[in-house]
N, C-alpha and C positions, 0 to 999 in steps of 0.2 A: 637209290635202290628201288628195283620194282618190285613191288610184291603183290601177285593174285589179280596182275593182268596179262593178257593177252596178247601179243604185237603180232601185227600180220606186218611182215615183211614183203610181200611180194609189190612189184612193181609196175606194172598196167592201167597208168590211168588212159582215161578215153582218147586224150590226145596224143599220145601216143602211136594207136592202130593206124594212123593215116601217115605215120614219120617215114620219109624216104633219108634211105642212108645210102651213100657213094662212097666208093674207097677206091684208092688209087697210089701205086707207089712209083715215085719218081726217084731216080739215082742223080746223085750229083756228085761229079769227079771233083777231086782237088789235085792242085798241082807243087803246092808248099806245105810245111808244116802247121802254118797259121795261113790264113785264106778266108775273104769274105768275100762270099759269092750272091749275085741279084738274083733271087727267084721269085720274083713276086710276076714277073709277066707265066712261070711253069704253074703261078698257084691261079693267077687267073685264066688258063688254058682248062684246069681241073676243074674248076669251080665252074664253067660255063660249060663242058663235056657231061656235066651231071644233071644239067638241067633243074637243079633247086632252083625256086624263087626265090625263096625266103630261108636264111639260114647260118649254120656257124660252118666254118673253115676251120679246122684243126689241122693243125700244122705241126710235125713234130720227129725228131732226127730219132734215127733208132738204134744209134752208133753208141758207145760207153764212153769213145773218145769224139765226140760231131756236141755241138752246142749250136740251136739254134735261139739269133738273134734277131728281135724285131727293132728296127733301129732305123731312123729317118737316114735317108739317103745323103750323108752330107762328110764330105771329105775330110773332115778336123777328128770327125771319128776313128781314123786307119790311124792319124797320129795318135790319138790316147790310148789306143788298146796294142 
């Protein structure tokens, strides 16, 4: 418990003021009920269209029913799941 301080909440530190932010939305059809789809050449189409040098790639489905998987490209995968 805090008592008889202060907190600044706000959030600006200096490194910050120079942050470039890219946003971009991409659709991806499915054609089955379950479906694993390659999109890592659409994330690097995005990520080079935004011109960051240095930076994070956030990736992330906006669906209630979409699940996105980061998962080494290897075909023993489609049998266990």
């Amino acid at each position: 418990m805090l008592t008889g301080k202060l907190i600044n909440l706000s959030f600006n530190p200096e490194w910050m003021k120079n942050m470039k932010v890219f946003q971009k939305t991409v659709s991806v059809q499915t054609h089955e009920p379950n479906e694993f789809i390659q999109i890592t050449s659409e994330v690097q189409k995005v990520v080079s269209e935004s011109k960051v040098k240095s930076g994070i790639a956030f990736v992330n489905a906006l669906h209630t029913t979409a699940a996105l998987i980061i998962q080494e490209n290897d075909s023993r995968i489609h049998d266990d799941l």
